[in-house]
DSSP file (Angstrom, degrees, kcal/mol; ACC not computed):
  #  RESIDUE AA STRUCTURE BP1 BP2  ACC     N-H-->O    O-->H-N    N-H-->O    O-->H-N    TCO  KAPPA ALPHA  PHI   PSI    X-CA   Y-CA   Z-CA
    1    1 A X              0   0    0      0, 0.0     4,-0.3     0, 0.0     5,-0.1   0.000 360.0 360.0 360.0 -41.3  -23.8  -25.2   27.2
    2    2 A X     >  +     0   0    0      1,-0.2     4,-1.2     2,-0.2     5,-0.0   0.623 360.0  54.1 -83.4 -18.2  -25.9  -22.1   26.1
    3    3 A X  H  > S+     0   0    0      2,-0.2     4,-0.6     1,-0.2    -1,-0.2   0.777 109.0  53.1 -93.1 -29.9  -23.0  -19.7   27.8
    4    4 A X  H  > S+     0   0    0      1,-0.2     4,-0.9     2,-0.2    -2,-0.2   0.566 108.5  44.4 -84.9   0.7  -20.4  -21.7   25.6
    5    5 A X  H  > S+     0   0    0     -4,-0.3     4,-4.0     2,-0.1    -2,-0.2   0.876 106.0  60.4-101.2 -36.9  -22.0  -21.2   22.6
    6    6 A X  H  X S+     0   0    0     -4,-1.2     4,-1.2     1,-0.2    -2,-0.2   0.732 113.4  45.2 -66.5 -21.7  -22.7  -17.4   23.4
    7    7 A X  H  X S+     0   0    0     -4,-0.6     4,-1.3     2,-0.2    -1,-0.2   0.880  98.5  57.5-102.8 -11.5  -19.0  -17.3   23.5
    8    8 A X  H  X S+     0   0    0     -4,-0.9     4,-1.9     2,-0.2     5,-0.2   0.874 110.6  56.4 -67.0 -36.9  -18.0  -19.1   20.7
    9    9 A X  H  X S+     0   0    0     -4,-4.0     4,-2.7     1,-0.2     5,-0.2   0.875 105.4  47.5 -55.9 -33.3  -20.3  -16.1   18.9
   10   10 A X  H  X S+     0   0    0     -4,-1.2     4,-2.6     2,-0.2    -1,-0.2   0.831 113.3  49.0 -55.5 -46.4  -18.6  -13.4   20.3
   11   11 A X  H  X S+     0   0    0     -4,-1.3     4,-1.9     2,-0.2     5,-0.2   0.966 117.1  42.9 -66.3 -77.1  -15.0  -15.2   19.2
   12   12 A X  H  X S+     0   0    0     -4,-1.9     4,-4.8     1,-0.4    -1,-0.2   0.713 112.7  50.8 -86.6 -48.1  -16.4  -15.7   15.8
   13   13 A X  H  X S+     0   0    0     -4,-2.7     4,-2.6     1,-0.2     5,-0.4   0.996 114.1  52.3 -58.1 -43.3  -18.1  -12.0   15.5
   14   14 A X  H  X S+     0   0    0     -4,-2.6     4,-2.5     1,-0.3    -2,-0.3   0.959 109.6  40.8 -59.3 -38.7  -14.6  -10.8   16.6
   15   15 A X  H  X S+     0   0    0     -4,-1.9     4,-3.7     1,-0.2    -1,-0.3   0.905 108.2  61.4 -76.0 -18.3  -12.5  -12.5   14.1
   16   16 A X  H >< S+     0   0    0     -4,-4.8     3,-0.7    -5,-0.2     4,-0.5   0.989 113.2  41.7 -46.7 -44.9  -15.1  -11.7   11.3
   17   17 A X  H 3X S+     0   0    0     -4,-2.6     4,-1.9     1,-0.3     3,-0.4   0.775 117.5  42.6 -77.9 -24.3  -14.3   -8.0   12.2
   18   18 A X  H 3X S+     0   0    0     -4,-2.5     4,-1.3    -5,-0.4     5,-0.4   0.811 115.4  51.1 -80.5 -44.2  -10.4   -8.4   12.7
   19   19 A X  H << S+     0   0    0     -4,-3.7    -1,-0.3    -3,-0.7    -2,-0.2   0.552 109.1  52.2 -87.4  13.4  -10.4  -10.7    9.3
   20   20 A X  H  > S+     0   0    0     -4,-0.5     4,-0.9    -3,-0.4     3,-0.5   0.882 110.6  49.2-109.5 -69.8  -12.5   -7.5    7.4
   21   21 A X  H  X S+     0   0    0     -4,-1.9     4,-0.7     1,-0.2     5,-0.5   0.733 110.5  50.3 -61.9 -14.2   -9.6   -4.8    8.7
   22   22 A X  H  X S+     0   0    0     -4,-1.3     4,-0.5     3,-0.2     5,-0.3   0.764 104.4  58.3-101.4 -19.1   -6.7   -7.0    7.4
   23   23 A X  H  4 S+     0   0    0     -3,-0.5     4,-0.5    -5,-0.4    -2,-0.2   0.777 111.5  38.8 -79.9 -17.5   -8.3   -7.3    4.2
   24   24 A X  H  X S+     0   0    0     -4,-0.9     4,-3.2     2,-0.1     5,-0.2   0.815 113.1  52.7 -72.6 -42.8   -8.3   -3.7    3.7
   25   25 A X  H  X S+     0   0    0     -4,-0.7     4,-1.6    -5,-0.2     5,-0.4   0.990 113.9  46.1 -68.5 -65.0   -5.0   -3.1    5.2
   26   26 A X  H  X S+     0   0    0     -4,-0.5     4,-1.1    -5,-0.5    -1,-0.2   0.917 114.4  48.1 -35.4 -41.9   -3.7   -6.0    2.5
   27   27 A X  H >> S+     0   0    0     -4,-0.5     4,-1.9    -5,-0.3     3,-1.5   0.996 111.8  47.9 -65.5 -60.9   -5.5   -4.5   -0.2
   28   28 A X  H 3X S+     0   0    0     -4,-3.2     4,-1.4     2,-0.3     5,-0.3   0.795 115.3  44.9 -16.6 -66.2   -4.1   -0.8    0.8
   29   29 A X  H 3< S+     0   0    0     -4,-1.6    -1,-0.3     2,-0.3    -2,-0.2   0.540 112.5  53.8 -89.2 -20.2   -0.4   -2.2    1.0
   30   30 A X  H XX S+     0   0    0     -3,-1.5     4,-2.4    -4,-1.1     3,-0.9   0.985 112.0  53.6 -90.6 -71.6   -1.3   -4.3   -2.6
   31   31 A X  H 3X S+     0   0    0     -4,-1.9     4,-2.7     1,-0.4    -2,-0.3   0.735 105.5  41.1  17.5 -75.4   -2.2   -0.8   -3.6
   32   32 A X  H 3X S+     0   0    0     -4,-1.4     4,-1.2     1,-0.2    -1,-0.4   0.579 114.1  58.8 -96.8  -5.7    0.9    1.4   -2.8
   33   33 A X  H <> S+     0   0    0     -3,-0.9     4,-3.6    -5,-0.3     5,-0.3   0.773 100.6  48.7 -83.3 -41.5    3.1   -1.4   -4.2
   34   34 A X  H  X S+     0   0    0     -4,-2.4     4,-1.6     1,-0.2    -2,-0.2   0.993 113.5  56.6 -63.1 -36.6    1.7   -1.5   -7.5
   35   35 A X  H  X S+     0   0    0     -4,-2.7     4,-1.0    -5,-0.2    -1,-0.2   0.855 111.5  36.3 -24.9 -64.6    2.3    2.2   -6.9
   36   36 A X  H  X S+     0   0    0     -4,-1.2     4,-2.1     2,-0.2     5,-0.3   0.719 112.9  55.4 -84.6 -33.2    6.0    2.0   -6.2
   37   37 A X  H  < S+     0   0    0     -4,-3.6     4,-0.2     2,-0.2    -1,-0.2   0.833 112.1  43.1 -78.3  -5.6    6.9   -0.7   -8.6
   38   38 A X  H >X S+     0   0    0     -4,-1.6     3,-3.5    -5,-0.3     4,-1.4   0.922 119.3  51.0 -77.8 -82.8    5.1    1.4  -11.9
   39   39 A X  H 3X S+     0   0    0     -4,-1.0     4,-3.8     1,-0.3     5,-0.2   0.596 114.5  36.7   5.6 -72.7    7.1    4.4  -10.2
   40   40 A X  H 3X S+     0   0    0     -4,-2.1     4,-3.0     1,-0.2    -1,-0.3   0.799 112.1  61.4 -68.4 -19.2   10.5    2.4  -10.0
   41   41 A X  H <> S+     0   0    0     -3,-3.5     4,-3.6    -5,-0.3    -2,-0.3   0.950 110.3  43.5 -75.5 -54.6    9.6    0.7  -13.7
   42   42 A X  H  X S+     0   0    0     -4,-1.4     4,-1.7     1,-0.2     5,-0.5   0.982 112.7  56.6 -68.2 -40.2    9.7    4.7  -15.2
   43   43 A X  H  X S+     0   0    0     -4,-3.8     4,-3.7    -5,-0.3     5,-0.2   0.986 105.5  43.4 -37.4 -56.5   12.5    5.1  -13.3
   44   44 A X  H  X S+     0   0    0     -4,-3.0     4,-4.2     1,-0.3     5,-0.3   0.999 112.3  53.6 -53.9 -53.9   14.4    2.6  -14.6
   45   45 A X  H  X S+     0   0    0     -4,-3.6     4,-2.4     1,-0.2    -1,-0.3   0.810 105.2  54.1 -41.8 -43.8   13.4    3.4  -18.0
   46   46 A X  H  X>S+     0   0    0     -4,-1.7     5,-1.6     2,-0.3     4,-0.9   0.758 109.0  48.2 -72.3 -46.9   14.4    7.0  -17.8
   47   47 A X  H  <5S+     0   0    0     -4,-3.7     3,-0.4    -5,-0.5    -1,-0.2   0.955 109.3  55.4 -72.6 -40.0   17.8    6.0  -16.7
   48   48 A X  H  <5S+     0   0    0     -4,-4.2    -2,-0.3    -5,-0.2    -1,-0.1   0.970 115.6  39.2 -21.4 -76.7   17.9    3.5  -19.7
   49   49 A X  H  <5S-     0   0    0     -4,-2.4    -1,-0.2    -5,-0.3    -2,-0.2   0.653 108.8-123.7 -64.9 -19.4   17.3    6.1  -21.9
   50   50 A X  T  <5 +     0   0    0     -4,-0.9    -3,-0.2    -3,-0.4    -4,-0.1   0.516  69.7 119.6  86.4   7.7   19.4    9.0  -20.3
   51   51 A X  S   <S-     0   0    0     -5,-1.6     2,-0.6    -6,-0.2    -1,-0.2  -0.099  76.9 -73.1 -83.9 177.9   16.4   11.5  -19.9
   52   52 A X        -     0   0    0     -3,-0.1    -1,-0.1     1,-0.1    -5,-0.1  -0.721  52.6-106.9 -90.8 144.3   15.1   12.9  -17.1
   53   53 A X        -     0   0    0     -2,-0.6   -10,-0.1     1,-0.2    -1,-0.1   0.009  29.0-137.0 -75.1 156.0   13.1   10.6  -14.9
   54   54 A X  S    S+     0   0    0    -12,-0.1     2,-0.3    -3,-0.0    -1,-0.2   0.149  79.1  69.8-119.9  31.7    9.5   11.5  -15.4
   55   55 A X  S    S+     0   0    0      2,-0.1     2,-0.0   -13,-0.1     0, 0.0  -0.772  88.6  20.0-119.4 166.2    8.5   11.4  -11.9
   56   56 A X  S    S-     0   0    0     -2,-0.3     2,-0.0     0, 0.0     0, 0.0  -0.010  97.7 -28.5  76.8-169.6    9.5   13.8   -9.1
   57   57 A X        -     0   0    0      1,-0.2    -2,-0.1    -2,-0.0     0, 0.0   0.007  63.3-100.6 -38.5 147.7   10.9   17.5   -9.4
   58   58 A X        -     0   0    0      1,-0.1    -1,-0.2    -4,-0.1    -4,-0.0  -0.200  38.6-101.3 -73.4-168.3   12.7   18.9  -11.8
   59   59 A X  S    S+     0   0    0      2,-0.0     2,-0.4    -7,-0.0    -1,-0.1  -0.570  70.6 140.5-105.9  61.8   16.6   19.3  -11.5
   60   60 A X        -     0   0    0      1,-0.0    -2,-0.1     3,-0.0     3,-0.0  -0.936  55.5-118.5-100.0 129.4   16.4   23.0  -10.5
   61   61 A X        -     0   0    0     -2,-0.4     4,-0.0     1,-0.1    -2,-0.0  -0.196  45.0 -78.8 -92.1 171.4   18.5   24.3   -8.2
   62   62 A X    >   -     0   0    0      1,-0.2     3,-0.8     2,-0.1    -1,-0.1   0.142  43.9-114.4 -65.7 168.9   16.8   26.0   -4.7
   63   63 A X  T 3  S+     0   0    0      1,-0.2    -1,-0.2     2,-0.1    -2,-0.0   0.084 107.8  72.9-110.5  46.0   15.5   29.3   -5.1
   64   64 A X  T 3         0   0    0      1,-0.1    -1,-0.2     0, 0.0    -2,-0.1   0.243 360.0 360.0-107.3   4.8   17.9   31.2   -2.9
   65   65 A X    <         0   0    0     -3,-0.8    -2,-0.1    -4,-0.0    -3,-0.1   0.593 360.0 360.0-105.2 360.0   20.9   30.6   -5.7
């Protein structure tokens, strides 16, 4: 009895640790999507408007021409 209980602790520490790193990694990935959809939202606008998108590089061509 005492050996099944020592292992049910073991299961239980392990999934605390497992459910701890998928809550970062969700958060992370919640993260860089709110990233990329404000990103893709100025995009759009920019094209809306005709301007130049007001993220990335300019439009300048390389600097070997």
């Amino acid at each position: 009895m005492e050996e099944r209980l020592e292992d049910l602790e073991v299961k239980l520490a392990y999934q605390e640790r497992l459910i701890g790193e998928l809550d970062t990694l969700v958060r992370s990935f919640g993260t860089r999507l709110d990233d990329a959809l404000r990103e893709i939202k100025t995009l759009k606008e920019s094209l809306r408007t005709g301007g130049e998108p007001a993220v990335g590089p300019a439009n300048e061509p390389p600097p070997h021409y």
